[in-house]
Structure formats: structure tokens, C-alpha cells
C-alpha positions as CSV (number, residue, x, y, z in Angstrom):
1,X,50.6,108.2,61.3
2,X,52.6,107.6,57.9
3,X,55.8,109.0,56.9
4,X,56.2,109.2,52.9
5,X,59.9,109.7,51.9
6,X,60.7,110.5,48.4
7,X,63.3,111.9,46.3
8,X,65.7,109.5,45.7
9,X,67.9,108.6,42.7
10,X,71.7,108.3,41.4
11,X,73.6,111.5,41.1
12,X,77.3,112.0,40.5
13,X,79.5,112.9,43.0
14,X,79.0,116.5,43.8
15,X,75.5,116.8,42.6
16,X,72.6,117.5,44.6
17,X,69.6,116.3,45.8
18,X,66.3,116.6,47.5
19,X,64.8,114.6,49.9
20,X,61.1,114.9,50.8
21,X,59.2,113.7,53.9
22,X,55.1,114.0,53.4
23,X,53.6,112.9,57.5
24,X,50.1,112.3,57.6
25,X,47.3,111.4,59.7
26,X,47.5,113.0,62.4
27,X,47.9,116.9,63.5
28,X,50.7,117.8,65.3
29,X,51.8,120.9,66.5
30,X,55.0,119.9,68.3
31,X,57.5,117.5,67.1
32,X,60.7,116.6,66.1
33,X,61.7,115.0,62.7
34,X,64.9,113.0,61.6
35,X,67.0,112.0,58.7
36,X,68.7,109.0,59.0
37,X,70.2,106.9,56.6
38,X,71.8,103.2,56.5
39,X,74.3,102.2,53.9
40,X,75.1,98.1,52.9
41,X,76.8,96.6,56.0
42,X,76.8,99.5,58.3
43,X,74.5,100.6,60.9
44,X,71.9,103.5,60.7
45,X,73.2,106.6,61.2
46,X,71.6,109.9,62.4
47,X,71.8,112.7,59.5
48,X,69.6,115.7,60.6
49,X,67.1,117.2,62.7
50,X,64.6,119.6,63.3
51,X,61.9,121.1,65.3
52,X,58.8,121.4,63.8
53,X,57.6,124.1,65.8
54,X,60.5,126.8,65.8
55,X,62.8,125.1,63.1
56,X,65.7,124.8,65.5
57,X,68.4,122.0,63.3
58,X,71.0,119.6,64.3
59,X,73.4,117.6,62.2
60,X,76.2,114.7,61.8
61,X,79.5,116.2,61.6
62,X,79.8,114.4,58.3
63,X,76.9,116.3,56.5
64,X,77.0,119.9,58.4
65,X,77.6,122.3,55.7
66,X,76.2,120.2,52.8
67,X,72.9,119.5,54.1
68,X,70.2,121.3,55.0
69,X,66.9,120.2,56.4
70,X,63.6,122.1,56.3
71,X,60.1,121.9,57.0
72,X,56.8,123.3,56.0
73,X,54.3,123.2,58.2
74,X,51.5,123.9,56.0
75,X,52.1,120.9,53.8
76,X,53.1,118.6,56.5
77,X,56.1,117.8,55.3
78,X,60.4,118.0,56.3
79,X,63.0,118.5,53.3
80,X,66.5,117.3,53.7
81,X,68.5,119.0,50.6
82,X,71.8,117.8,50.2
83,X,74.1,119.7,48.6
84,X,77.8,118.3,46.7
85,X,76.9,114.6,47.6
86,X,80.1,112.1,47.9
87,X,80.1,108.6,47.4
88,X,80.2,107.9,50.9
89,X,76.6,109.4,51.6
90,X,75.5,106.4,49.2
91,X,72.5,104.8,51.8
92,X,68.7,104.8,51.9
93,X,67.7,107.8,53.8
94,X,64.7,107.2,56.3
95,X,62.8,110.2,57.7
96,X,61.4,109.9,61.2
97,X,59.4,111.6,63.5
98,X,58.8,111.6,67.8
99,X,55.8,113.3,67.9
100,X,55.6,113.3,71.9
101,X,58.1,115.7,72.4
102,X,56.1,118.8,73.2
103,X,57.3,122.6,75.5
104,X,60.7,123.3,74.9
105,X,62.7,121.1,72.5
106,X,66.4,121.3,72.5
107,X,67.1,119.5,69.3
108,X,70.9,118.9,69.8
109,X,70.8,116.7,72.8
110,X,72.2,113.4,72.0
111,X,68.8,111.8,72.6
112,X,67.9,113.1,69.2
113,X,70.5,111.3,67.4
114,X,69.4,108.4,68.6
115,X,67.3,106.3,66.4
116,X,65.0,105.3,69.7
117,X,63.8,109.0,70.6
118,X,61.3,108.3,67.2
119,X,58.1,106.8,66.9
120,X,57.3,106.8,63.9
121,X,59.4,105.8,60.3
122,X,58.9,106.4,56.7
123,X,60.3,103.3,54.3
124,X,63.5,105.1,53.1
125,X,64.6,106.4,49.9
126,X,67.6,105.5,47.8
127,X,70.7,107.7,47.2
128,X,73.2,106.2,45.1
129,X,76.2,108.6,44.5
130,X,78.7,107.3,41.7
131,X,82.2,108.7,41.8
């Protein structure tokens, strides 16, 4: 399974962007996917998630209202679009996936936010918000 995250860049503050996750090789009908991102001294932080099956989302507290994740099934692939960026979501954003997660998914547990509930891990992409 690969995870291709793309969409990157530097933007001023209050700009928007939009981040693209491609997964492939392997079909999957239940799942969950993650944003998380990771800025210069500071730990990885969850962003958002989603369901692939029904769509159900959960974010950070820091991000809800700006961002907004998405997915389309038939191209494999989750969307986080982030909306009037600040320059404290400056990080590289890594999309994840836990593709053993199957029946009923409640997205907003906690377990979610947790960097261990995934199995898989794109390489990141860069967000560099100037002021």
C-alpha cells in the first residue's frame, strides 16, 4: 500500500490550499484516513479525519472551521482543503491510513487522533505559510 501526498507550497497568510492523498495497491472498502502534520521542533499533531466508507469527519480544534477533508472513492484518494492558512499551520502534512478498521467506525474517538491507530503513511508535503 502507498500513500502519495501532494499539494504543497508557500502561500500567504490567509490563503488557501489543497492537499491531496492518491492510496494505492490495495482495494479497500472500509477505512479510515488521517491528516497529520509536524512542524520544526514540535511533535506530530493530528489534523483531520475521515471515514472512507460513509464520510463521517473529525478535526483538531485548531483547524475546525478552516479545514475540510474529503475523499473520493472512485479515485482512491482523501483531500484536506484548507482554507485562510496562518503561520502557525506552517508543517509538512502527512496523510495516513488504518485500513483494518472495518463495521461501524466512530471517527471521533480519541484512538483516531492518535498517530498509532494508522498503518500506513504517505511521505508528507510542505506547507509554508509566510505572514
Amino acid at each position: 500500500v502507498q500513500l502519495q501526498a501532494s499539494g504543497g507550497g508557500l502561500v500567504q497568510a490567509g490563503d488557501s490550499l489543497r492537499l491531496s492523498c492518491v492510496v494505492s495497491g490495495r482495494t479497500f472498502s472500509s477505512a479510515v484516513m488521517g491528516w497529520f502534520r509536524q512542524a520544526p521542533g514540535k511533535e506530530r499533531e493530528f489534523v483531520a479525519g475521515i471515514t472512507w466508507s460513509g464520510g463521517s469527519t473529525t478535526y483538531a480544534d485548531s483547524v475546525k472551521g478552516r479545514f475540510t477533508i474529503s475523499r473520493d472513492n472512485a479515485k482512491n484518494t482523501v483531500y484536506l482543503q484548507m482554507n485562510t492558512l496562518k503561520p502557525e499551520d506552517m508543517a509538512i502534512y502527512s496523510c495516513a491510513a488504518d485500513l483494518g478498521s472495518t463495521g461501524s467506525i466512530d471517527v471521533g474517538r480519541r484512538y483516531y487522533r492518535s498517530g498509532a491507530a494508522y498503518d500506513y503513511w504517505g511521505q508528507g508535503t510542505l506547507v509554508t505559510v509566510s505572514s
